[in-house]
Structure formats: structure tokens, C-alpha cells
C-alpha positions as CSV (number, residue, x, y, z in Angstrom):
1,X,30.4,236.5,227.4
2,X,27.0,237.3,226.4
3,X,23.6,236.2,228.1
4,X,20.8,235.6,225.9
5,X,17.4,235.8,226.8
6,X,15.1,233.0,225.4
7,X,11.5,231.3,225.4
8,X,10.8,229.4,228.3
9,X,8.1,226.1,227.5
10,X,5.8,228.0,230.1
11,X,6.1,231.3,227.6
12,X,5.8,228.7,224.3
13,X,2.3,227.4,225.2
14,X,1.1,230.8,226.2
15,X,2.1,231.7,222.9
16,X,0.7,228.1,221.5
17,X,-2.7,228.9,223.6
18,X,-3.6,232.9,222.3
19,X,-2.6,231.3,218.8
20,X,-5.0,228.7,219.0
21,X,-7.8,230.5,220.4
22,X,-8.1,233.1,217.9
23,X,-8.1,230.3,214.8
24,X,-10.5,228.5,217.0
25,X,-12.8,232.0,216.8
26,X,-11.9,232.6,212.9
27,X,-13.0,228.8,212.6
28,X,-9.2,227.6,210.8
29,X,-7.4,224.8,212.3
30,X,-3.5,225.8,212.3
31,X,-0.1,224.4,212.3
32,X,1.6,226.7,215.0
33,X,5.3,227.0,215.5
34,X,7.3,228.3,218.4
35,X,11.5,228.7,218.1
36,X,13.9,230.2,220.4
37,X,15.8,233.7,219.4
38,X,17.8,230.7,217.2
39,X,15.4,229.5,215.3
40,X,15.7,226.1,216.8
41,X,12.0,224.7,217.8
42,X,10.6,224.8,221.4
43,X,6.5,223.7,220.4
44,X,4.8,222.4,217.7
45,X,1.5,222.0,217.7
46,X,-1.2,220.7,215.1
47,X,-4.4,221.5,215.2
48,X,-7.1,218.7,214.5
49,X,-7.8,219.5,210.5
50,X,-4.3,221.2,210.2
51,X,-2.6,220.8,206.7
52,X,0.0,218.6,206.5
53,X,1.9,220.6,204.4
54,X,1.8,223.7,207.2
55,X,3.8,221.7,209.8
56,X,7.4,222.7,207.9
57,X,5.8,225.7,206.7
58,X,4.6,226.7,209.9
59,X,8.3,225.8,212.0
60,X,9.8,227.7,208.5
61,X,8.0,231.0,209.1
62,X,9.1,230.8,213.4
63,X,12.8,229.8,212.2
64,X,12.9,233.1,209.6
65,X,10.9,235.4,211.6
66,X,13.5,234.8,215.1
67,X,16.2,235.0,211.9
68,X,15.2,238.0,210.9
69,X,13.6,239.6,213.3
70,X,11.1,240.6,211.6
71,X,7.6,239.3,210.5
72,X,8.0,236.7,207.5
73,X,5.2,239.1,205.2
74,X,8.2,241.7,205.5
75,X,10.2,239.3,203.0
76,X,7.4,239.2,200.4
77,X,8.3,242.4,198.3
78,X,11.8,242.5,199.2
79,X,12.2,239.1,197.8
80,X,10.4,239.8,194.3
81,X,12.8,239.5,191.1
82,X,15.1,242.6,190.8
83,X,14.8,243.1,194.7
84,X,17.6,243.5,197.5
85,X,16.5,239.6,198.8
86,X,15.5,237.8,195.6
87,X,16.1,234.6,195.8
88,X,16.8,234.4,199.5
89,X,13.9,231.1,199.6
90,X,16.6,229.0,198.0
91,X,18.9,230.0,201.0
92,X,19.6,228.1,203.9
93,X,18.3,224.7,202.6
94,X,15.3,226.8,201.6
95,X,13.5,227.6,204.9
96,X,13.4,231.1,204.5
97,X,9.8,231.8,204.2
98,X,7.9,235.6,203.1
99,X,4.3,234.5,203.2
100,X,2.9,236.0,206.4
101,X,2.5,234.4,209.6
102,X,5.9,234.4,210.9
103,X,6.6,236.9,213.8
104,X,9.4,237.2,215.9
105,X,8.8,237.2,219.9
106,X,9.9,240.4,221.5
107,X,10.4,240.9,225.3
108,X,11.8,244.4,226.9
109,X,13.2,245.1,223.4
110,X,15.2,242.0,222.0
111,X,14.1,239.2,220.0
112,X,13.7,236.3,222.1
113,X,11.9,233.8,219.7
114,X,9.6,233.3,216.6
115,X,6.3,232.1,216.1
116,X,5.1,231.1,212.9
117,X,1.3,229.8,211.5
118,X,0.3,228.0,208.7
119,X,-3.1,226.2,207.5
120,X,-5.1,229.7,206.3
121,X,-4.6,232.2,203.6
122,X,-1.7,234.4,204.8
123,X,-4.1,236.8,206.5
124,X,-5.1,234.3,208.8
125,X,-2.1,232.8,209.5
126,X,-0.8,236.7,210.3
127,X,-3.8,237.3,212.5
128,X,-3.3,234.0,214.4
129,X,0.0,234.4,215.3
130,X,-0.7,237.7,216.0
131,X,-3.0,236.8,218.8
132,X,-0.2,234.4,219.9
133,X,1.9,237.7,220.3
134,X,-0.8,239.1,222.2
135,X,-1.0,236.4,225.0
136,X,2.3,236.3,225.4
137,X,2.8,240.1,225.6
138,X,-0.6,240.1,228.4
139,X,1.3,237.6,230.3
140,X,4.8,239.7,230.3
141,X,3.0,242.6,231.5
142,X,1.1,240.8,234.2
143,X,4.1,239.1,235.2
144,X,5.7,242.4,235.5
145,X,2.7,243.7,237.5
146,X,2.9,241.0,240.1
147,X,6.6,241.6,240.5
148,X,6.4,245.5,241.1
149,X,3.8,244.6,243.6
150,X,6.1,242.5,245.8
């Protein structure tokens, strides 16, 4: 039997709450994703003046980063013509995503989740859900403060 650690709605806003923050300071509202280690979405949230078009995109780049563990700009040269991966966007009903903003959610060394930004260039979206990662990781280590202090 295996246990699987995943997202909790409490660790999704945090997530939803550092992402939104920093495209609040870069001035870009963002479609922001959160999945479980599955890919399947936990929180979704639109920011007013987010692109319609960014909602799938955004849930797309959660759903391949927790896939692949790996941040969705890792698929971009990979998935050029005469690459390992090319072609891999017309793969699983085409969500696989390599534009950047996708990252997967790590917590004492496994893959727990995915968040994923759309709405900016691909910088933006990286840096946003960057900052997502960020909160999320402050709050881990805070949490694991408090406990150590019991």
C-alpha cells in the first residue's frame, strides 16, 4: 500500500496568495492553477483582467508540471522538432504545456502538487508562480519551526 502526500486547500491558497501578490507587484493580473501530485485541480483562481484564454492554460501548466515533475519551461527545447519529446502537446488530449509557468510543488523531497500561471509573457507567469512556491515553502518551514518548538 502506498501513502501519498498531497495539497491540502489550506496549502493551495497559500500557494494562490504568494502567486497573486507578486503579479499584483509586477502589475499582471493572472490565471493561477493549483493540482494535487495528480494533476487533478484543488484552486483556481482568476484574477480581475485575467485572460480568458489562461484559465485552461493556466490548470494545463499545474496538470504537466505535477506530471512531470518538473517546471513546464523544461519541455520547451526538449519538445522542439527532432527532440526526445516532440510532439508530446498533442498527447493526452493536448494538455501538455512547455511555455513556462508550470512548477511542480515539492515538500521534504516528493512532488506533492503543481502550480501553474498564465495571463503574462512566460517570464511573468514563471516569476509568479515562482512566488507561489515561495509562500508555500515559508509556510512549510514555519510550520516545521512551530512543531520542533513543541
Amino acid at each position: 500500500m502506498l501513502t501519498i502526500k498531497r495539497l491540502s486547500i489550506v496549502d493551495a491558497q497559500v500557494l494562490l496568495a504568494g502567486a497573486r501578490a507578486k503579479a499584483n507587484e509586477i502589475d499582471v493580473p493572472m490565471c493561477i492553477a493549483i493540482t494535487d501530485e495528480s494533476g487533478n485541480l484543488i484552486a483556481f483562481e482568476r484574477m480581475d483582467g485575467g485572460k480568458t484564454p489562461s484559465i485552461n492554460i493556466a490548470i494545463d501548466k499545474s496538470y504537466t508540471a505535477a506530471g512531470i515533475r518538473k517546471g513546464t519551461h523544461n519541455l520547451a527545447e526538449a519538445s522542439q522538432p527532432g527532440m526526445p519529446v516532440h510532439g508530446i502537446f498533442s498527447a493526452l488530449g493536448g494538455r501538455m504545456v512547455a511555455i513556462g509557468g508550470g512548477l511542480p510543488v515539492v515538500s521534504d523531497g516528493q512532488v506533492v502538487g503543481g502550480i501553474g500561471v498564465s495571463s503574462g509573457t512566460p517570464a511573468q507567469d514563471l516569476e509568479v508562480a515562482e512566488a507561489g512556491i515561495q509562500a508555500f515553502a515559508d509556510k512549510t518551514n514555519a510550520d516545521q519551526i512551530s512543531r520542533n518548538k513543541i
